[in-house]
C-alpha positions in Angstrom: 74.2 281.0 41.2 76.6 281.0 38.1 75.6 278.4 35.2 77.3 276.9 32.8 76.0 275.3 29.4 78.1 273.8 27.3 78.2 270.9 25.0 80.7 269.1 21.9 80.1 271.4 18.8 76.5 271.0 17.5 75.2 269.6 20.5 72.5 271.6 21.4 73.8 273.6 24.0 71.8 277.2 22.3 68.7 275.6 23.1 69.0 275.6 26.8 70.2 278.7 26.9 66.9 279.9 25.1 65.2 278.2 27.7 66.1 279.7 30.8 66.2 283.2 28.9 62.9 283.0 28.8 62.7 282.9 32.9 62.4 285.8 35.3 65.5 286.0 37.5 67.6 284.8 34.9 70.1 286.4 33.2 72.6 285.9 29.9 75.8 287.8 30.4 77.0 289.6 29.4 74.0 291.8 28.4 75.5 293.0 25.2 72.7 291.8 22.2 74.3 289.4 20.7 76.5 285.8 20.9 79.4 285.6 23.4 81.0 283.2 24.8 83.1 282.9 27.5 86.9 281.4 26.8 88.9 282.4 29.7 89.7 279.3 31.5 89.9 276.9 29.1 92.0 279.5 26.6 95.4 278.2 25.0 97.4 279.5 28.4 94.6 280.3 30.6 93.2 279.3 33.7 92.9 275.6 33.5 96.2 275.0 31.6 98.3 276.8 34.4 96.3 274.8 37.1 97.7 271.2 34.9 101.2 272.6 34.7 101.8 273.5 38.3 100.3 270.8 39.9 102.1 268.3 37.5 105.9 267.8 37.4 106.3 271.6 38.2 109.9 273.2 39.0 111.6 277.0 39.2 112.2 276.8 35.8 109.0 275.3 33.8 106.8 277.9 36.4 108.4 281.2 35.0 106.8 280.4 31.4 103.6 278.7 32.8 102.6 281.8 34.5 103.9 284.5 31.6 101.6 282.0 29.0 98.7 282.7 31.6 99.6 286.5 31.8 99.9 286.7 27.7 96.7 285.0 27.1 94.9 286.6 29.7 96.1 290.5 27.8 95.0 289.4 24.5 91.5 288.8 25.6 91.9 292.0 27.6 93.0 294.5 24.8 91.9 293.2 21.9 87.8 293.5 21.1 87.0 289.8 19.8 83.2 290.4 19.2 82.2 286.9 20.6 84.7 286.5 23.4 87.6 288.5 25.1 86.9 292.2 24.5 87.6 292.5 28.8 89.3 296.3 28.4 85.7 297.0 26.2 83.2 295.5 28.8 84.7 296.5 31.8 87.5 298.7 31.5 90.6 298.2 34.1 88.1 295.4 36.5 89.7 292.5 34.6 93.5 293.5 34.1 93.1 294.0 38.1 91.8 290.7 38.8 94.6 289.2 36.5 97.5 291.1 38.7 95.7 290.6 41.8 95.7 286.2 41.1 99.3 286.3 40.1 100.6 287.7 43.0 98.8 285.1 44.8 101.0 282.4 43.3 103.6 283.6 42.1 106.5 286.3 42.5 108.6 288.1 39.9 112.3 287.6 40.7 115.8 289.1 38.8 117.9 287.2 35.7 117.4 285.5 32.9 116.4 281.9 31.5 116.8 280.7 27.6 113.1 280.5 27.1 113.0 284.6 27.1 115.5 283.9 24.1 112.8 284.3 20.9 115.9 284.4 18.4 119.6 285.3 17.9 121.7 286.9 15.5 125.1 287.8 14.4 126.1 291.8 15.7 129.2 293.0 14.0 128.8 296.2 16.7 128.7 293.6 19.4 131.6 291.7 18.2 133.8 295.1 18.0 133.1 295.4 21.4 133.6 292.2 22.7 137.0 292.3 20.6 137.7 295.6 22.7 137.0 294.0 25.6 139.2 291.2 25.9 142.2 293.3 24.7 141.7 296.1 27.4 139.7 294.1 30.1 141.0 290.5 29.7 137.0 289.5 29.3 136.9 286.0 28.1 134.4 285.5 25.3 132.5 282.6 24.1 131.5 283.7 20.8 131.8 286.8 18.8 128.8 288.6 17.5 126.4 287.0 19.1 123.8 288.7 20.0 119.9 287.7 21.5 116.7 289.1 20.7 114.4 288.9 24.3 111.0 288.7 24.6 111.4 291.5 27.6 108.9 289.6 30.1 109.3 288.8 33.9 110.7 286.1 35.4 108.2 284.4 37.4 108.5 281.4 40.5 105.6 279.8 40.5 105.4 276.8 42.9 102.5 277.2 45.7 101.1 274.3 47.0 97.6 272.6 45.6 95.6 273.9 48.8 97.0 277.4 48.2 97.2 277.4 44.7 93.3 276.4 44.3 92.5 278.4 47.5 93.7 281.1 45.0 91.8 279.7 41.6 88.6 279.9 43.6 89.1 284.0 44.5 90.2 284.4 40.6 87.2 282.4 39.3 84.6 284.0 41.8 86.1 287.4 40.9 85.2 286.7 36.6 81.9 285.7 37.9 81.5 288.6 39.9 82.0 291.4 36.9 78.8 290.4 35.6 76.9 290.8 38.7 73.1 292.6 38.1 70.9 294.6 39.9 68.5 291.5 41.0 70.1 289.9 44.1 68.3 286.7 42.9 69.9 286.4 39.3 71.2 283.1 38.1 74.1 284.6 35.8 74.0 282.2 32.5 77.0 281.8 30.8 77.6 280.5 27.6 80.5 277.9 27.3 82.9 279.0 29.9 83.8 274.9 30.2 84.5 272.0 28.0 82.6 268.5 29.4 85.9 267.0 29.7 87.3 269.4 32.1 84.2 269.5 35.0 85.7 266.7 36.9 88.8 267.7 36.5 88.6 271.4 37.3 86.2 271.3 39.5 88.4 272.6 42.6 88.4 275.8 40.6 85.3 276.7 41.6 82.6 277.2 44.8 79.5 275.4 45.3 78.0 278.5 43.7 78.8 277.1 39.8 76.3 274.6 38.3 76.9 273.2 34.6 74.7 271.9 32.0 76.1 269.4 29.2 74.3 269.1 26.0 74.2 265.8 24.5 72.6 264.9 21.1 72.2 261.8 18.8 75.2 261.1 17.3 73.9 260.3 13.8 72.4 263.7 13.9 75.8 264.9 15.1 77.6 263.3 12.1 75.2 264.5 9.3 74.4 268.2 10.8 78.4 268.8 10.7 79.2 267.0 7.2 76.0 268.7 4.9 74.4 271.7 6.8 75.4 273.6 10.0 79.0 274.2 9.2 78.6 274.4 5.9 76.5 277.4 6.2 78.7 279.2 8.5 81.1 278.9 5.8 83.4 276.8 8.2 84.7 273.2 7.9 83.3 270.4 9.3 84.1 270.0 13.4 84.1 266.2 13.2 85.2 264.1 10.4 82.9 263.1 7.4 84.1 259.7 7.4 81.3 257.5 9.7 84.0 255.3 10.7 87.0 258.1 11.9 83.5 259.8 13.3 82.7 256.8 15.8 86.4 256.7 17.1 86.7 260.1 17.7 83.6 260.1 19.1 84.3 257.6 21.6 87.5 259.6 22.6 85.5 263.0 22.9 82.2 261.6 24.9 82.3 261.8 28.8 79.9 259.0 30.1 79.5 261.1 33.3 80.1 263.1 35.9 81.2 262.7 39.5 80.6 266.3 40.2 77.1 266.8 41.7 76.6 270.2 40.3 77.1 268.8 36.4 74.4 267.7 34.3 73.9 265.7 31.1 70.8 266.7 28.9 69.9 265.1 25.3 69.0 267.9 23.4 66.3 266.0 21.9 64.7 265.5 25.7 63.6 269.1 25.1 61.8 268.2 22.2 60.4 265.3 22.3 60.1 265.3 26.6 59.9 269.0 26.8 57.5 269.2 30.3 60.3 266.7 31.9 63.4 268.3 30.6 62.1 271.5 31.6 61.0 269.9 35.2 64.6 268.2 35.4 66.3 271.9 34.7 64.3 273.6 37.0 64.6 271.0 39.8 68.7 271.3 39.1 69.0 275.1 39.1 66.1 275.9 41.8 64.4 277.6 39.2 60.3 278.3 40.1 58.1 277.4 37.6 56.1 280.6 38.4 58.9 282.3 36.9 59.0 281.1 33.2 56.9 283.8 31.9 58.5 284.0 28.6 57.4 280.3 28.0 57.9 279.6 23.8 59.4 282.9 23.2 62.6 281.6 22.2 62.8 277.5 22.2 59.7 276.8 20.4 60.0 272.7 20.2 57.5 272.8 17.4 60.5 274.3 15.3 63.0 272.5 16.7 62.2 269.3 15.9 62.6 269.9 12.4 66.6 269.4 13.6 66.3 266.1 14.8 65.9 262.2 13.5 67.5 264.1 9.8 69.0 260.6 9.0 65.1 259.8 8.2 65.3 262.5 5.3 66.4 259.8 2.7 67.6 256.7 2.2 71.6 258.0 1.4 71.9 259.7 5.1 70.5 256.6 6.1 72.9 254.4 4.8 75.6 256.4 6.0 74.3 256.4 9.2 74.1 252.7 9.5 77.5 252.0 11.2 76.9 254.7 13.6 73.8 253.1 14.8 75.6 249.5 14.8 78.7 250.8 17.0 77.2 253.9 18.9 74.3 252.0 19.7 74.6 253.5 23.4 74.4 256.6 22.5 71.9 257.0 20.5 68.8 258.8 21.6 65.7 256.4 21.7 62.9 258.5 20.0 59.5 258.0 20.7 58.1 257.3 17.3 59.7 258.2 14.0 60.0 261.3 12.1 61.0 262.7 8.6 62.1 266.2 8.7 61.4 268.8 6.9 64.5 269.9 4.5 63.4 273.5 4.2 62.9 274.0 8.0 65.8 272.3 9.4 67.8 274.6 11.4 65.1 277.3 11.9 64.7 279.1 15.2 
C-alpha cells in the first residue's frame, strides 16, 4: 500500500506522518534523514498537467510542447539535487530517467520538422543575409526577409494524441513505477509519502493511480490557519505568509481553496485537532483506513506527543487582539470550524514545539 498525506499549508499534515512512523511495517520514503517531499506529479509540467492538456482540447500541434514541458520538468528534478524534493539522479541513479523514457514512448512519438514554439528568439545575421543575397542571385531562391536568423531550443518534436483509456492505462504503469523505486525489504510495508498530491486533485486524478494508493487530507481550524500563517509559522521560516493577513481576503480564498469532500473511497479528511483532542478515535479511524494493526504501534508517543501539540491549537484564545481578528472568521466560516471540547489558552512559549 502507497499513502499519501497531504494538506493546504499549515494544515497539519507532519503530524500524521509522525504518527504512522511510529508503527512497525511502516515506512517514510525515502529513508534519507531528513524532510522530502514528493513533487513529481503535481510539478509545473509534470504528470498531472500533461494528463489536463491531452485529454482537453488536444491537437498535433499543442501535444508536441505538452509532452517536451513533461520531459523538461521531469530532468530538472532528475539532475539537479533539491535537498527536499527532486534529487532522482542522486537517489536512484539512471531508475528514474528510464521510467521517464519508457512513459513517453507510451504516448507519444518523436517525428521530423519544425513548429514556432521551438523558436525561443530571433535576430538579425549579417552572415546569413550575405548568403541569402548569394543565393537568390546564383540560385534564383526567393527570400522572405534578409538576415533573419532563429535561435531554437534544439528539442523533439513530439505527437501526442492517445486515447483516455490508453493514455491512463499508461499514467497507471508511470505512477506504479515512482512508487516502485522506493520499494523495502519488508513485503508488508505501507510506503508513506509526504505530499505527492494537492486535495484538489484526488478526484480529479484519481485514474492515475491503482487501488494500491490511499490518501490522507489534513484539515485544521481555520482561525488557527489564519493566525499560525500571519504571526508565527512562516514567519519563523523566514518565508511570507501562504494565505493573506487580511481576515476578509482569508475567508474568500479560503472558500475557493477548501474541498468539502471526496468521491474517491481511498481519500480521507482528518482535523488535525481530532488527533489531539480525540487522539484514541483518530488513531482508530487511521488504522481502520490503512489496515494498520494496533499491535503494531510500538513506537506509541515517540514522535506525536498530543500533550505538546496542543499547545498549537485554539491560539485565537491567547488574547483578546487575535480574538477580535478572528471574529469574522468564526461568523462566515462557521462550518469549518473545529468544535473543541472545552476551551483552552495556549501557552505562547510552547506553541509550535515538537
Amino acid at each position: 500500500m502507497n499513502v499519501a498525506v497531504t494538506g493546504y499549508y499549515n494544515t497539519g499534515s507532519s503530524a500524521v506522518l509522525d504518527l504512522l512512523q511510529e508503527y512497525r511495517h511502516v515506512s517514510m520514503v525515502p529513508a534519507i534523514g531528513r524532510q522530502y517531499e514528493h513533487v513529481v506529479f503535481y510539478t509545473s509540467g509534470g504528470l498531472f498537467d500533461l494528463c489536463t492538456l491531452l485529454t482537453h482540447g488536444n491537437s498535433p500541434h499543442t501535444s508536441d510542447m505538452v509532452v517536451n514541458h513533461f520531459v523538461q520538468a521531469m530532468k530538472r528534478l532528475n539532475d539537479y539535487d533539491m535537498v527536499w524534493f527532486g534529487s532522482m539522479k542522486k537517489l536512484f541513479g539512471d531508475g528514474f530517467s528510464h521510467l521517464v523514457d519508457e512513459f513517453v514512448s507510451e504516448i507519444a512519438t518523436s517525428k521530423k520538422g519544425e513548429t514556432s514554439e521551438h523558436i525561443i528568439s530571433s535576430h538579425f545575421s549579417l552572415f546569413k543575409a550575405a548568403v541569402q543575397f548569394a543565393m537568390k542571385i546564383f540560385q534564383h531562391r526567393h527570400v522572405v526577409q534578409y538576415g533573419r536568423a532563429y535561435v531554437r531550443d534544439g528539442w523533439p518534436v513530439y505527437f501526442s494524441m492517445p486515447d483516455e483509456e490508453s493514455l491512463f492505462s499508461a499514467v497507471r504503469k508511470f505512477t506504479h513505477g515512482y512508487f516502485a523505486l522506493f520499494d523495502t525489504d519488508d513485503a508488508e510495508a505501507l510506503k508513506l509519502f509526504d505530499h505527492l498530491i494537492w486535495p484538489q486533485q484526488i478526484d480529479e486524478f484519481s485514474r492515475c493511480f491503482n487501488d494500491d494508493m490511499k490518501f490522507i487530507v489534513l484539515d485544521r481550524d481555520p482561525r488557527d490557519l489564519f493566525l499560525i500563517s500571519k504571526y508565527n509559522s512562516w514567519r519563523l521560516n523566514h518565508a511570507k505568509p501562504h494565505y493573506p493577513t487580511d481576515p476578509l481576503v482569508f475567508i474568500e480564498e479560503w472558500r475557493r481553496t477548501h474541498v468539502a469532500s471526496f468521491s474517491n473511497s481511498n481519500a480521507m479528511q482528518l482535523h488535525f485537532e481530532e488527533l489531539i483532542y480525540d487522539y484514541d478515535n483518530a488513531v482508530r479511524k487511521i488504522e481502520n483506513f490503512l489496515g494498520l494493526k494496533s499491535k503494531w504501534h510500538f513506537n506509541k508517543g515517540k514522535h506525536l506527543q498530543p500533550e505538546k501539540s496542543i499547545e498549537n491549537t485554539q491560539l485565537f484564545q491567547l488574547n483578546d487582539e487575535w480574538h477580535q481578528e478572528v471574529e469574522p472568521i468564526e461568523e462566515l466560516l462557521g462550518e469549518f470550524l473545529y468544535e473543541y471540547p472545552y476551551v483552552r489558552k495556549p501557552n505562547y512559549n510552547l506553541m509550535f514545539a515538537k
